[in-house]
C-alpha positions in Angstrom: 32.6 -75.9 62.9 34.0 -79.1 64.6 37.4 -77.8 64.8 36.2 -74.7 66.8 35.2 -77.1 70.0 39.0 -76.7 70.5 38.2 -79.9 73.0 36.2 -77.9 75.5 34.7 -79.9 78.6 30.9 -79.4 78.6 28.6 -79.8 81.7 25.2 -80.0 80.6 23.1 -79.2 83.5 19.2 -80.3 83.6 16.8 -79.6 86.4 14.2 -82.2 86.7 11.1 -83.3 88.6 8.1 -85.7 87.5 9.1 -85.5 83.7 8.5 -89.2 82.9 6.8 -88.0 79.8 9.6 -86.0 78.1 12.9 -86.8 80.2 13.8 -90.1 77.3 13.5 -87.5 74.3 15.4 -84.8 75.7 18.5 -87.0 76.2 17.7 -88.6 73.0 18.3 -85.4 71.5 21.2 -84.4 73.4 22.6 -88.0 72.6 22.4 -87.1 68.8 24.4 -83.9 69.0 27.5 -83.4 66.7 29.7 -82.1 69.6 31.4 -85.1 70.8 30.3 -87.1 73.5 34.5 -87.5 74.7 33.7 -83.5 76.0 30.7 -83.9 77.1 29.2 -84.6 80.7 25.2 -84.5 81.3 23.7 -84.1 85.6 20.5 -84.5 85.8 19.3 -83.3 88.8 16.5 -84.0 90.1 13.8 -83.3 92.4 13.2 -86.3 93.7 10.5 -87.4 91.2 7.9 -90.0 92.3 6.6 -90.6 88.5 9.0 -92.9 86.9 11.7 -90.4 86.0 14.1 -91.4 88.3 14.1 -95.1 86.5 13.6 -93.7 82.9 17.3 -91.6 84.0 19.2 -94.4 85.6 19.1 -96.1 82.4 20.8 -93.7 80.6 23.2 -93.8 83.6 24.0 -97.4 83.0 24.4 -97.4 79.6 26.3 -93.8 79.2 29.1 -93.0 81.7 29.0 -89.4 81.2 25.5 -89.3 82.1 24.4 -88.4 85.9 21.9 -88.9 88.1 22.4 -85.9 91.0 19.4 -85.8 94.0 17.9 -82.1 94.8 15.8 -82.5 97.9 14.8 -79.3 98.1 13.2 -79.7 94.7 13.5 -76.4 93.4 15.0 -75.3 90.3 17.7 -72.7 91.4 18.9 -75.2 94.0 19.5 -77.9 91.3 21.3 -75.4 88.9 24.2 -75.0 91.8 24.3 -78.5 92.6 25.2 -79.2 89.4 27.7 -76.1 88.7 29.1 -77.3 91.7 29.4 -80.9 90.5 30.5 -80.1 86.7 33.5 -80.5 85.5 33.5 -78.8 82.4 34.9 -75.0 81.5 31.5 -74.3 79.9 28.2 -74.9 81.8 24.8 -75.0 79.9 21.6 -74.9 81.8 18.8 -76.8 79.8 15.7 -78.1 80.9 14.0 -81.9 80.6 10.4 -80.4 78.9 12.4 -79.8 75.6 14.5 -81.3 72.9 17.3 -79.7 71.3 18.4 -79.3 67.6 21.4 -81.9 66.4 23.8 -78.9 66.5 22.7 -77.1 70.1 25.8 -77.6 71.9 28.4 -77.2 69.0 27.3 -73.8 68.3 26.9 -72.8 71.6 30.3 -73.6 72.5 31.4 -71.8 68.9 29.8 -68.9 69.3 31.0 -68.4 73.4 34.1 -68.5 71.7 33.7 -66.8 68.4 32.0 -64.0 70.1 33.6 -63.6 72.9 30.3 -63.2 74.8 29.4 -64.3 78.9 26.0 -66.1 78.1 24.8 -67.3 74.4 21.7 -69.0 74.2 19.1 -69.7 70.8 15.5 -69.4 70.0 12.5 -71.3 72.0 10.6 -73.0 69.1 7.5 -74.0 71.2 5.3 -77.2 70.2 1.9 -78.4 71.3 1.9 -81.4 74.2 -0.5 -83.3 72.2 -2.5 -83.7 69.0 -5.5 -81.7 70.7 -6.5 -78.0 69.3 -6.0 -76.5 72.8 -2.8 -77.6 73.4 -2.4 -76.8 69.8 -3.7 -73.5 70.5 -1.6 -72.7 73.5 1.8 -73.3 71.6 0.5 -70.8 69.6 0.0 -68.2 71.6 3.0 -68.6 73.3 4.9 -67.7 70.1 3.1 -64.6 69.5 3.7 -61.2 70.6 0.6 -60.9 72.2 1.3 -64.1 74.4 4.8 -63.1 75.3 5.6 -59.7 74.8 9.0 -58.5 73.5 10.6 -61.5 74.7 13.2 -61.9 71.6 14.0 -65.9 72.4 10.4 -66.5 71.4 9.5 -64.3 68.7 12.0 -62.7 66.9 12.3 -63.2 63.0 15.9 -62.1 62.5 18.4 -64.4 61.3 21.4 -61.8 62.9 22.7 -62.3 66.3 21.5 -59.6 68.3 22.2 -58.3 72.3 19.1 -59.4 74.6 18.4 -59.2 78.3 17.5 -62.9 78.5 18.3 -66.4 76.8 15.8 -69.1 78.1 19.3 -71.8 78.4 22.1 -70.6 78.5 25.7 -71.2 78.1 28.4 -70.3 79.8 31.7 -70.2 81.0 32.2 -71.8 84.0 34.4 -69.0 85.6 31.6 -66.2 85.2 29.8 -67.7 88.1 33.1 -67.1 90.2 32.5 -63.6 89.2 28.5 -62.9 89.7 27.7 -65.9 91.7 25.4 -68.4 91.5 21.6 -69.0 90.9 19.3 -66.9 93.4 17.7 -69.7 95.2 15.4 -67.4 96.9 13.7 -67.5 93.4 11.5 -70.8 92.1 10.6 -68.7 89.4 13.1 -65.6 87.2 16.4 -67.4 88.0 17.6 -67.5 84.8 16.1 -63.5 84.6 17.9 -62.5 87.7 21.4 -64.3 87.0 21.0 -62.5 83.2 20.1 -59.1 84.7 23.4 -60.0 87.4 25.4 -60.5 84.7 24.6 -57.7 82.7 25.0 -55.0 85.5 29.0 -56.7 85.8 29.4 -55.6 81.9 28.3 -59.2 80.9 27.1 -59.7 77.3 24.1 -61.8 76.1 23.8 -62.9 72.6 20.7 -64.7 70.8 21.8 -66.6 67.7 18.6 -67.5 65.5 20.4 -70.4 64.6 20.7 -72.0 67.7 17.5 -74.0 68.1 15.4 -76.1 70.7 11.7 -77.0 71.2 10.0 -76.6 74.5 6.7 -78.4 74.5 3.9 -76.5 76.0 1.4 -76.8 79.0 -1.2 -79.4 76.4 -4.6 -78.6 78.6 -6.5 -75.4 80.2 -5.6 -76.6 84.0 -1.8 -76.8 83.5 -1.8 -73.4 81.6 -3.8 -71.1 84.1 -1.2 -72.8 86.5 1.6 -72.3 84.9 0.6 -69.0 84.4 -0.9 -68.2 87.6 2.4 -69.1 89.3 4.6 -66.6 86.7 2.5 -63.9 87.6 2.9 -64.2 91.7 7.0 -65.1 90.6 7.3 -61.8 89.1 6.2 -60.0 92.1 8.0 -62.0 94.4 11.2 -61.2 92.1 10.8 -57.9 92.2 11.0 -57.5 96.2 13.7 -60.0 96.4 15.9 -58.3 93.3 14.4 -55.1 92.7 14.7 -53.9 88.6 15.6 -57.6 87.5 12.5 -57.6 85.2 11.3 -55.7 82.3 7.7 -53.7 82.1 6.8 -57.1 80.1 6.4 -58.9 83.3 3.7 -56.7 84.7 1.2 -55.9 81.6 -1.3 -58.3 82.3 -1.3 -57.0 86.3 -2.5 -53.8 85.0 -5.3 -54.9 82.7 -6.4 -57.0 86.1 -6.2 -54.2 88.0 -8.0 -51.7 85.2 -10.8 -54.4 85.3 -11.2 -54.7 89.4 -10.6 -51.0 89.6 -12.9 -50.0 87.0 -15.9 -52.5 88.3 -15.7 -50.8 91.6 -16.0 -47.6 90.0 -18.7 -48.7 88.4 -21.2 -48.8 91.0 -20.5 -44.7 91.9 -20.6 -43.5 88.8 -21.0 -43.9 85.0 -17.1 -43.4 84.7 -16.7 -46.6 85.9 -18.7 -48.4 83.1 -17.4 -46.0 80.5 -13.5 -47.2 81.9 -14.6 -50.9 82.0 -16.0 -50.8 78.2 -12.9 -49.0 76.7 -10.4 -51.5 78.2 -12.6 -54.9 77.5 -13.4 -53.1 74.2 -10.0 -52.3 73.5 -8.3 -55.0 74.7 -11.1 -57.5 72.4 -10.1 -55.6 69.4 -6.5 -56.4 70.1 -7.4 -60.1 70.5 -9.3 -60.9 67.7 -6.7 -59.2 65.5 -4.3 -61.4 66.7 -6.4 -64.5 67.3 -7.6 -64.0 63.4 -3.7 -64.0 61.8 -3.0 -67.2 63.4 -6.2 -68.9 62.5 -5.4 -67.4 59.4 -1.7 -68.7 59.3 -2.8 -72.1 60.6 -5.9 -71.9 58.0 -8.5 -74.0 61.1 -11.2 -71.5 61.5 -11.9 -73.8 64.4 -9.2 -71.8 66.4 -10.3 -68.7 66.0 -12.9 -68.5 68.9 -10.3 -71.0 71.4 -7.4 -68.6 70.5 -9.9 -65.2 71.8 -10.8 -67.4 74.8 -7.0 -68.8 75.9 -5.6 -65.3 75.1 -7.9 -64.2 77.6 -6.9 -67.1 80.2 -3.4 -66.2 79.5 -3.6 -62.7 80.5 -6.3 -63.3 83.4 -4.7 -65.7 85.3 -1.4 -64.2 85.1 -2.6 -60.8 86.4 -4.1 -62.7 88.8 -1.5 -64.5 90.4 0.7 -61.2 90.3 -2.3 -59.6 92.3 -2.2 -62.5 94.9 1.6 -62.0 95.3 0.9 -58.4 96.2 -1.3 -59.6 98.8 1.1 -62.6 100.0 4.8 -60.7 99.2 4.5 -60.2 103.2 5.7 -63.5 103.5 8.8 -63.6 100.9 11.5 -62.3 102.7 14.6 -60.3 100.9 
């Protein structure tokens, strides 16, 4: 696959803010990569950190010329994503992030299959891993590869080995002249950039292409405060999204809003009339079922009985929190303006 680089330029581009913890082994990993370093060129951009990120990066910088350090004042990720396009000065750009290593051969397919396939964006699976050696973060990285956890979202949970068309690739590459075409990031958006540039791309006859074989591993949230959070702000993102780009997200996004909403609505009910109570057992009831089905095949798969009742309880967190925070960015999309 080496001669297929055909001695591409490649501008790795990484948004970055207080990642002192993982910052060293993602460039590790992108330091180990079979694509030659000669065509390759890595910005880090970042957010102006105040952990020690900022020093962990500039020694990379003095040690590996085609390594960057870029400033983003503004901190958020769009805004770093076009400072670097802007900056690169490769034909290809892939967006990657500094909370995940990549595998060995992550850039050399990428580039080979762009070309081989002729496609605008191609991107690989998110393997995710657990922060830390604990059973809840253990526990979360599980649930964030199953279907329950994530939906339909093919970068996470798909079992094919075949390429296959997708509305999304969690980092992407591309060529560098598409954004001449489509534009840039939205950086009206903290949250769904990569979405909204995808769903951009798509309605201009763009392609996306998942290849099974193009791997990286994304280390999740590894305690309970980071992952109602985390989850808390995807929920209000995805309502904020959806005024600012209207139809850039799938039904997916907004699941978990209804099951808040069936609760709230059908608690209110419930102090008019038995309806209400019968409403509010059938969608706790069902939705229980659902949960301990899925919580058992992991615990299962994992063989640790011990997850079983934390995998029912974080599911739960998962889909709570998230609801929740798209129910306070339907009471605070006032504010977001188009």
């Amino acid at each position: 696959m080496e001669n297929s680089q055909n001695h591409k330029k490649v501008s790795v581009i990484i948004p970055c803010l207080n990642e002192e913890r993982f910052i060293a082994g993602c460039l590790d990993s992108l330091l180990n990569q079979t694509y030659s370093n000669k065509n390759l060129e890595i910005l880090i951009v970042d957010g102006m950190s105040k952990d020690k990120t900022r020093e962990i990066v500039k020694k990379y910088t003095n040690k590996y010329n085609f390594i960057k350090l870029l400033d983003n004042p503004d901190k958020i990720t769009p805004k770093a994503l076009n400072i670097g396009i802007k900056k690169a000065n490769g034909n290809i750009i892939i967006r990657m992030d500094a909370h995940t290593k990549y595998k060995e051969d992550y850039i050399e397919k990428c580039v080979h299959y762009l070309k081989k396939t002729k496609t605008d964006n191609v991107g690989g699976i998110w393997i995710i891993r657990p922060s830390n050696n604990n059973i809840i973060s253990q526990a979360i990285s599980y649930i964030l590869q199953s279907p329950l956890g994530t939906g339909n979202a093919h970068y996470k949970t798909t079992k094919s080995k075949k390429p296959q068309e997708v509305d999304t690739v969690p980092f992407g590459c591309y060529k560098k002249e598409i954004f001449n075409k489509i534009g840039l990031f939205n950086e009206k958006l903290v949250r769904n950039q990569d979405i909204e540039l995808n769903s951009r791309l798509r309605k201009n006859g763009g392609k996306i292409l998942l290849i099974p074989e193009i791997k990286c591993y994304y280390y999740a949230p590894g305690n309970i405060k980071d992952f109602i959070k985390k989850n808390f702000s995807n929920g209000k993102w995805n309502i904020y999204t959806q005024k600012i780009i209207p139809n850039s997200l799938k039904l997916r996004h907004f699941i978990p809003f209804s099951f808040v909403m069936g609760i709230i609505t059908s608690i209110i009910l419930s102090f008019f009339t038995i309806l209400g109570t019968i409403l509010l057992s059938i969608i706790l009831g069902s939705y229980l079922l659902v949960n301990i089905i899925f919580s058992f095949k992991i615990t299962l798969k994992k063989k640790n009985l011990k997850l079983f009742p934390i995998l029912i309880f974080l599911f739960f967190v998962l889909h709570f929190s998230y609801g929740i925070g798209s129910l306070w960015g339907i009471l605070t999309m006032w504010k977001i303006e188009k």
